[in-house]
C-alpha positions as CSV (number, residue, x, y, z in Angstrom):
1,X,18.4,31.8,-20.4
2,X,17.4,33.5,-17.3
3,X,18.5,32.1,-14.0
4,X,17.8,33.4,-10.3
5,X,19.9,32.4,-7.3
6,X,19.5,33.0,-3.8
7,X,22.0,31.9,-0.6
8,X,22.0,32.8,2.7
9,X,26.5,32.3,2.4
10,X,28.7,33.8,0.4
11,X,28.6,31.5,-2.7
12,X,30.6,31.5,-6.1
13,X,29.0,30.7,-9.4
14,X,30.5,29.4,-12.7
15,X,27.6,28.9,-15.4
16,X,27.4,27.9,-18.9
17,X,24.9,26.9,-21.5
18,X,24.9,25.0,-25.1
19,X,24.3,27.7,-28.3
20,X,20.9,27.3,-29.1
21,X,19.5,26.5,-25.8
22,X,16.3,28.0,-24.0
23,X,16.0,27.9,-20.3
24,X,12.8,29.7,-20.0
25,X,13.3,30.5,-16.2
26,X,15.2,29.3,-13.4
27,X,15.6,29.8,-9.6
28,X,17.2,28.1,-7.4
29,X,17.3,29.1,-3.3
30,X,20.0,27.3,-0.9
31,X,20.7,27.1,2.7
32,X,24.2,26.3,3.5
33,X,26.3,25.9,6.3
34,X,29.1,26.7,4.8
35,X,30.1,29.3,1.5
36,X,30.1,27.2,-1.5
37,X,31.5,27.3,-4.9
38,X,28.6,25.9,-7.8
39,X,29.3,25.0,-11.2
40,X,26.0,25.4,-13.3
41,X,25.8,23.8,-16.9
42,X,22.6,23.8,-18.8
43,X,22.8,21.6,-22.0
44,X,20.6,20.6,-24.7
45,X,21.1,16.8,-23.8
46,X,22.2,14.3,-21.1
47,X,25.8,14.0,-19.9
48,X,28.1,11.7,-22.1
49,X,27.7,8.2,-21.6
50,X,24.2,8.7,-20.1
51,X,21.1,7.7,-22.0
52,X,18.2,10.2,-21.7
53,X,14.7,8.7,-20.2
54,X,12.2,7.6,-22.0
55,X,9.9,10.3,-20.6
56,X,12.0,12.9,-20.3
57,X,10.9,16.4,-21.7
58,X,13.5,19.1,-20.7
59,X,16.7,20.1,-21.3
60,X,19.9,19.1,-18.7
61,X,21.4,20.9,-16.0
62,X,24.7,19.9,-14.6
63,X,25.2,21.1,-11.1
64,X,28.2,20.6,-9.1
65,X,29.1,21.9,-5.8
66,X,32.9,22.1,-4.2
67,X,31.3,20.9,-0.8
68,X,28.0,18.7,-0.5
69,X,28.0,18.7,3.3
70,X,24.7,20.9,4.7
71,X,23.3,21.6,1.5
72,X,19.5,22.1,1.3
73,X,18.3,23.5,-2.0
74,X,14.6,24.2,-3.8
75,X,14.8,24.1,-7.7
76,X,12.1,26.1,-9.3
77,X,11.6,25.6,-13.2
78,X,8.6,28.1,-14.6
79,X,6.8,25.6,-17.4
80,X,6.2,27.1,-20.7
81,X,3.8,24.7,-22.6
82,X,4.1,25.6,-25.4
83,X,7.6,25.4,-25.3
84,X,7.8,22.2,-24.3
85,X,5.3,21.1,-26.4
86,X,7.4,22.2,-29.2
87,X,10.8,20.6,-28.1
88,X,8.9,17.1,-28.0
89,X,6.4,17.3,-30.8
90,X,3.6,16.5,-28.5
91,X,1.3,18.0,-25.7
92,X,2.5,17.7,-22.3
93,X,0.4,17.4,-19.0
94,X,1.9,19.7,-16.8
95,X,0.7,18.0,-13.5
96,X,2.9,14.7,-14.5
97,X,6.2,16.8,-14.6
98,X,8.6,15.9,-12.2
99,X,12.2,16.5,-11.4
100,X,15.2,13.8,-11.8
101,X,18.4,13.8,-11.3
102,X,20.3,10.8,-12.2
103,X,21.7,8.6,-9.3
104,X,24.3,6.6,-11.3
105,X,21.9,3.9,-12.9
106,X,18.7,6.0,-13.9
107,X,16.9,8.6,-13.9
108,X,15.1,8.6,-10.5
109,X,12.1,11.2,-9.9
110,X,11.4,13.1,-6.8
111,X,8.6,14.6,-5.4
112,X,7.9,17.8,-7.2
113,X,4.9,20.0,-7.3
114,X,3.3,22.8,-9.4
115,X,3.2,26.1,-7.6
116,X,0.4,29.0,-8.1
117,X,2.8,31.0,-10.1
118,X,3.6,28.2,-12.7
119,X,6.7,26.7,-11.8
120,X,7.6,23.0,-11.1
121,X,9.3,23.0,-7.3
122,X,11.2,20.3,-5.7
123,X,13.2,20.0,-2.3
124,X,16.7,18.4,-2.9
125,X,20.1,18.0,-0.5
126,X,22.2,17.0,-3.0
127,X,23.1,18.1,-6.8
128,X,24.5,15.8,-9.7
129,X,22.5,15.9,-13.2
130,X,18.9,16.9,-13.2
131,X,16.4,17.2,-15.7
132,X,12.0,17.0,-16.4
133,X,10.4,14.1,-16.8
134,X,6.4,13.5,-17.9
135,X,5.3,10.8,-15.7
136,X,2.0,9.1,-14.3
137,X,0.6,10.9,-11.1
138,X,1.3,9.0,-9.1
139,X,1.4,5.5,-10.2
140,X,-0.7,4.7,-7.9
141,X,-1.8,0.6,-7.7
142,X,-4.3,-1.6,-5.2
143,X,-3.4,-2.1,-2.3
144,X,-1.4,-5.1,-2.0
145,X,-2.1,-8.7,0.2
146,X,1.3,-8.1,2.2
147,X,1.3,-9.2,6.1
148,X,1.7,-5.9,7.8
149,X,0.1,-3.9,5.3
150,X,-3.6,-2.6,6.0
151,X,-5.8,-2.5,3.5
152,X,-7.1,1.3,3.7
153,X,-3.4,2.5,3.3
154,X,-2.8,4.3,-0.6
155,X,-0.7,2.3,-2.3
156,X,2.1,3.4,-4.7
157,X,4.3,1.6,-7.3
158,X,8.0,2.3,-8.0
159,X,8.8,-1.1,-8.3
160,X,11.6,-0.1,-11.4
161,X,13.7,1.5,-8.4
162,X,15.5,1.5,-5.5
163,X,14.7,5.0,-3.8
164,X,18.1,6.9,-3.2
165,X,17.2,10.3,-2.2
166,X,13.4,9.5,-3.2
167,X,11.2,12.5,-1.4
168,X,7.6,12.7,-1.0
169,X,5.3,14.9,1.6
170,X,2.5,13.0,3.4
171,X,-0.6,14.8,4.6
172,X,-1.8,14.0,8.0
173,X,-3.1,10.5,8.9
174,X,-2.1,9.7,5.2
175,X,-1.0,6.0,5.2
176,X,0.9,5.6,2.3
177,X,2.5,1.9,1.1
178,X,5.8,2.4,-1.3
179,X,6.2,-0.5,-3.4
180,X,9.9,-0.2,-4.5
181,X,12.0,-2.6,-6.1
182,X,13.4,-4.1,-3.3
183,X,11.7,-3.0,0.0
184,X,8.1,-2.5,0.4
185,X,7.2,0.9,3.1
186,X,4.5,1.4,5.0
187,X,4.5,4.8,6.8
188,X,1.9,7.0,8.5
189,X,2.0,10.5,10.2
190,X,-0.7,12.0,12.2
191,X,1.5,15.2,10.7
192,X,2.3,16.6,7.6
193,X,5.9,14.7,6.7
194,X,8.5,15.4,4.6
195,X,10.1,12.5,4.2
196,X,14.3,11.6,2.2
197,X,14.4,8.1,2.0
198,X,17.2,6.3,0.6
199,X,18.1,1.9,0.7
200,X,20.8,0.6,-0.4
201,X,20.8,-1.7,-4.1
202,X,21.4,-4.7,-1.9
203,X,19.2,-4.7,1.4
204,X,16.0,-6.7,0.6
205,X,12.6,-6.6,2.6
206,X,9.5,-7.9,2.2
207,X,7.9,-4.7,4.9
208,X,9.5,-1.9,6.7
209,X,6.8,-0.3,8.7
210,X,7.2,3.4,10.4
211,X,4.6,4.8,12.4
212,X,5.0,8.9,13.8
213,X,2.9,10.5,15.9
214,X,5.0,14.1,16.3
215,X,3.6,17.3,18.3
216,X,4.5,19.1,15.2
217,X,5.0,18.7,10.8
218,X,8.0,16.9,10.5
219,X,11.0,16.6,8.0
220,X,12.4,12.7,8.1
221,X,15.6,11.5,6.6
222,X,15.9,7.6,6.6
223,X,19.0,5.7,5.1
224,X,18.1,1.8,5.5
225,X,21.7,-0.7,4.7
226,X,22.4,-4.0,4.5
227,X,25.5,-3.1,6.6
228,X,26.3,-0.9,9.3
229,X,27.1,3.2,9.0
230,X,30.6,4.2,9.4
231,X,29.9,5.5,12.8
232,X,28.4,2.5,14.5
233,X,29.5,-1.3,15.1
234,X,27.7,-4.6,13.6
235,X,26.0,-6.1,17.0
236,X,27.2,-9.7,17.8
237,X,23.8,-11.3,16.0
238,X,22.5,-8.8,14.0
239,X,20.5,-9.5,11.1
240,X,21.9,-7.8,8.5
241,X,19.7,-4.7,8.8
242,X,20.2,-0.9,10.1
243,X,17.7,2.1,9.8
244,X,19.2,5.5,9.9
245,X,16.9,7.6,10.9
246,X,17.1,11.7,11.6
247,X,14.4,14.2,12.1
248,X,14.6,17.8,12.4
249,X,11.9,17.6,15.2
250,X,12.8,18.7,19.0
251,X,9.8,18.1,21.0
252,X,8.3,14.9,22.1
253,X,8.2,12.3,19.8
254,X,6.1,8.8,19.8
255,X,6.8,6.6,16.9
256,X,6.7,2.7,16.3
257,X,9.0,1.0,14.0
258,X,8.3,-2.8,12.2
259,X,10.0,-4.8,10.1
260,X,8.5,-8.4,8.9
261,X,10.6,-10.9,10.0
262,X,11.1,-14.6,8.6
263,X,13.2,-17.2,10.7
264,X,13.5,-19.1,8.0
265,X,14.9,-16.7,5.1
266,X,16.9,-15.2,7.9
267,X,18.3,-18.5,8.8
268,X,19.1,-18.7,5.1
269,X,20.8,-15.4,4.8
270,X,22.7,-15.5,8.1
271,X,23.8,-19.6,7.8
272,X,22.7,-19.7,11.0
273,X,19.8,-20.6,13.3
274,X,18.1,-18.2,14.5
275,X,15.2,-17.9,17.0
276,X,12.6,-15.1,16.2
277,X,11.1,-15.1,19.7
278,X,14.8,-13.8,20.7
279,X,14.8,-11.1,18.4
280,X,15.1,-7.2,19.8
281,X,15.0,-3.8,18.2
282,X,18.1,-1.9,19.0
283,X,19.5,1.9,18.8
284,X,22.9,2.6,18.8
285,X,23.5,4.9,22.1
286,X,26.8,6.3,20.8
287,X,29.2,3.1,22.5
288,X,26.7,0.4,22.4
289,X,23.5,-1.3,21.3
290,X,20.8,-1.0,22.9
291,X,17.9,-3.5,22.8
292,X,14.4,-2.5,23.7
293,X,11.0,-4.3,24.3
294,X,10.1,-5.6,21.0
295,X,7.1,-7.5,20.0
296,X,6.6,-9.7,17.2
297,X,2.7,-9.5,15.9
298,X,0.4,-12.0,14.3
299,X,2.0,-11.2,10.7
300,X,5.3,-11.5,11.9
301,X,6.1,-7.7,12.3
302,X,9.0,-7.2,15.1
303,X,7.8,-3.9,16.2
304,X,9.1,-1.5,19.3
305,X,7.8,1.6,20.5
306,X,10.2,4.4,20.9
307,X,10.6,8.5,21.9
308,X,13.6,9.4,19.3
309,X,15.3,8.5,16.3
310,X,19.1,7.2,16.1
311,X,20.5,4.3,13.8
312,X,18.5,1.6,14.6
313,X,19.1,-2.4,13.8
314,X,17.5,-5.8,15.1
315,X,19.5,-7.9,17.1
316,X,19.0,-11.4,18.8
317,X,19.4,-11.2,22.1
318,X,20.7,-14.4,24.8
319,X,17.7,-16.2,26.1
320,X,17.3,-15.5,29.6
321,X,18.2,-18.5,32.0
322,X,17.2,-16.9,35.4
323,X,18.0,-19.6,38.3
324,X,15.2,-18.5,41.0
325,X,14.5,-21.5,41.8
326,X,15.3,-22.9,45.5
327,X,17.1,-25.8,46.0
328,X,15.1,-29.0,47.0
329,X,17.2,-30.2,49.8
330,X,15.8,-32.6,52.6
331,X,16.0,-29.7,55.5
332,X,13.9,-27.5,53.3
333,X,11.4,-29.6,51.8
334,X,7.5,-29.0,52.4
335,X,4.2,-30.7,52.0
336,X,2.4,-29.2,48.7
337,X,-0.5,-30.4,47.2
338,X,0.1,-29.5,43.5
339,X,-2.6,-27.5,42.6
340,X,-3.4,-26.1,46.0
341,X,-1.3,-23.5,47.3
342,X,-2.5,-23.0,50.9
343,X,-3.5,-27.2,51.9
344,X,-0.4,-27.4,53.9
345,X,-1.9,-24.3,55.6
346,X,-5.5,-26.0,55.8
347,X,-3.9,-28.8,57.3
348,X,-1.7,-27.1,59.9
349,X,-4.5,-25.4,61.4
350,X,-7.0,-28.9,61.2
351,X,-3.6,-30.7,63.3
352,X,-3.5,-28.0,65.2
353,X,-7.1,-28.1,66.4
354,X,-7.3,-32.6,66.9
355,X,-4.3,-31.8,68.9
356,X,-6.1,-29.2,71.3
357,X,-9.4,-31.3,71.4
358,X,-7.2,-34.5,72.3
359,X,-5.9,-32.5,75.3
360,X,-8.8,-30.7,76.5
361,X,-10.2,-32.7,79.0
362,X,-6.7,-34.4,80.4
């Protein structure tokens, strides 16, 4: 096997492969904030304990790190047809090959692309067990009937899983709808966006919706939880829902963010009532939350316009009982004719005038 590694810190390698195994060509290119140690182990089939996918047409690689903290690495595998062909006894359509690692429960794919030179290249931030699956491109499916969701935008189905580290790369002005197993995304950039997105196994939502309009291509890392991020505190009546979102971005930034809301499966979920007109978008400003102008749309999308990206929830917020209004005591009332705001004045002046005609002549 032939392997190529490139790091911009002093890094450590310990590799190993399985007698009889082929790895055609590897490379692998890191940038690290820190030197690493990296255990490499290429094997003819999946870890113990692990069942291969159903699709899957490489061999394994094992790859384990001492530190996972600022870790941003592209794979490259060079694709020998042939050789593939003969280690599954069938053709194989290069441009469905993508790279998966496995998360814990399956074999999730990323995004992954064929370069001019014949390799299959993917973007990752984190190592485990990886390996080549033959799969649809995309699975692409009609667009469906789900308030929110317009119906020009490209939808795509990964309704068998939950995204944890799931990357794709929009074009611009691309709407694109991920139908996942438990969230449905709606996102558009008017740049080219590399987007990480990762939910956790037990947040459910019908639509989060994300709308970016950057001066610049953008790289977006969004981590969407039932419960709150170490860093931050769960809001007095929060909803059970926080968006972490992080872009490498610096300049000016306009983006929208939505999320469908229903008062009544809310009400459900939180065992209490709850009032949707009430309901804020919030970003955590590093003590407190902070609620924003939010508005809730036709189709019940809570949306709020904002210039930067933090950890952002929904919150509902006390309903405002301003007391403006004067006091209706017997030295201070007034003649008002409901309806017309200046008769008092009308009359005043017509008084005023019988009152100068009476006395005219005395």
């Amino acid at each position: 096997m032939t392997m190529q590694f490139y790091a911009n810190r002093q890094m450590e390698m310990n590799i190993s492969g399985e007698s009889g195994l082929r790895l055609h060509y590897l490379d692998m290119q890191l940038q690290l904030q820190n030197s690493l140690t990296l255990h490499v182990n290429a094997r003819l089939g999946p870890p113990e304990g692990i069942e291969p996918p159903r699709d899957g047409v490489y061999h394994y690689l094992e790859i384990e790190p001492n530190n996972t903290e600022g870790i941003k690495a592209r794979m490259r595998l060079f694709i020998d047809e042939a050789e593939m062909q003969g280690l599954t006894n069938r053709s194989v359509n290069r441009h469905q090959l993508r790279w998966c690692y496995w998360n814990g429960s399956e074999w999730a794919p990323v995004h992954s692309w064929m370069d001019e030179e014949g390799f299959l290249v993917c973007d990752t931030n984190h190592f485990s067990s990886w390996t080549v699956r033959e799969m649809k491109d995309p699975p692409s499916m009609p667009t469906p009937n789900i308030p929110g969701v317009h119906e020009h935008a490209k939808a795509y189905n990964y309704s068998h899983m939950i995204p944890h580290g799931f990357q794709w790369t929009t074009r611009e002005n691309e709407g694109l709808m991920f139908a996942f197993k438990n969230m449905n995304m709606l996102l558009n950039c008017t740049r080219n966006m590399e987007m990480n997105i990762t939910a956790g196994d037990d947040i459910v939502e019908r639509l989060f919706r994300l709308q970016l309009n950057p001066e610049e291509p953008v790289q977006l890392r969004m981590n969407l939880q039932l419960n709150p991020m170490v860093s931050v505190e769960a809001p007095e009546k929060g909803i059970g829902f926080y968006a972490e979102i992080e872009s490498n971005g610096t300049g000016p930034l306009d983006a929208k963010l939505g999320l469908h809301v229903d008062a009544g499966m809310l009400q459900q979920k939180l065992n209490r009532e709850v009032n949707a007109s009430q309901l804020r978008w919030a970003y955590w400003n590093g003590v407190s939350w902070q609620a924003v102008d939010s508005t809730l749309d036709d189709e019940s999308v809570l949306e709020c316009e904002t210039d930067h990206f933090s950890t952002w929830t929904i919150l509902e917020v006390a309903q405002e009982t301003g007391d403006d209004t004067p006091d209706d005591t017997d030295d201070e009332k007034q003649w008002v004719i409901p309806g017309f705001p200046y008769a008092s004045v009308v009359i005043g002046v017509l008084l005023a005038t019988l009152i100068a005609y009476m006395f005219r002549d005395k």
